[in-house]
Phi, psi and omega in degrees: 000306162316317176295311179271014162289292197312329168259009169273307173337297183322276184315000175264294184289012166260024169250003179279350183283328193288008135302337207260135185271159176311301176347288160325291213284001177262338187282326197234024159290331190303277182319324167281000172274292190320312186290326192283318173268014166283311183303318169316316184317304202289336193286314204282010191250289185307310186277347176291300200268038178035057181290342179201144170275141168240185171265138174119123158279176200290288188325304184323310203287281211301341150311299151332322186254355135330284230276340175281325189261009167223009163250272181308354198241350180262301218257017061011308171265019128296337177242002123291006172283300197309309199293312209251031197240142183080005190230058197298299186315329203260302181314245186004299205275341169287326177300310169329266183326298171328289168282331189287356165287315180273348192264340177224073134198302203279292179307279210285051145247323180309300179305011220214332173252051194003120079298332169186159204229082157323102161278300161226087192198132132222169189335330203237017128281333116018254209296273212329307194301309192294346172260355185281345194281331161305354167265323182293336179280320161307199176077310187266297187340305168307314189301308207287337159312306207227035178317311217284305174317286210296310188298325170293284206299326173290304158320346190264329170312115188321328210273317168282314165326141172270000000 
């Protein structure tokens, strides 16, 4: 019953972009592709060294973190980009609020509808990982705005002169 909540969810939370204006949604596909393939890293990482337990066999269980890592979770840093992008403080405090809702509220409700189990992981690796990855993303956000400026600025520096 929990797996097909999480995918009506996925498909739900893709009728929120036709909200979204295109402009947005072409400016800030990059960084959510980049995002989508950190998270993948990480579940394939967290599950070789078993960082957490799931339920389920294996097609099953990857489908499940499919319908996560291409609904809510794609379609959630799209819309903290279009709100909070150019605003690093307002970034900072929504990825905040954000991840501590899923590392001390969404997961130990998962754990609790066994879907899944923190083993050698917890909420505040969690937060850490997702926010150093939320600086990385803002970061390529910057790059990807502004290459040619961030590259001039570096180069301009005494240390870079010839």
């Amino acid at each position: 019953m929990l797996n097909l909540l999480i995918r009506i969810g996925c498909v739900l939370s893709w009728t929120t972009v036709c909200l979204l204006p295109k402009k947005s949604l072409k400016r800030y596909l990059p960084v959510t592709v980049l995002a989508g393939l950190f998270t993948v890293t990480n579940v394939l990482i967290g599950t070789h060294y078993h960082f957490w337990e799931e339920t389920g066999i294996s097609r099953k269980r990857m489908w499940n973190h499919l319908a996560l890592v291409l609904g809510p979770f794609a379609v959630g840093n799209l819309w903290i980009f279009h709100l909070s992008y150019g605003r690093f403080g307002l970034y900072l405090l929504i990825n905040l609020l954000n991840n501590l809702q899923y590392g001390f509220g969404i997961i130990p409700l998962l754990e609790r509808a066994n879907y899944l189990k923190y083993v050698k992981f917890t909420g505040l690796h969690h937060l850490i990982l997702t926010m150093f990855e939320s600086l990385l993303l803002y970061g390529y956000q910057t790059f990807l705005d502004k290459p040619y400026s961030v590259f001039t600025k570096m180069t301009k520096k005494k240390a870079f002169k010839i």
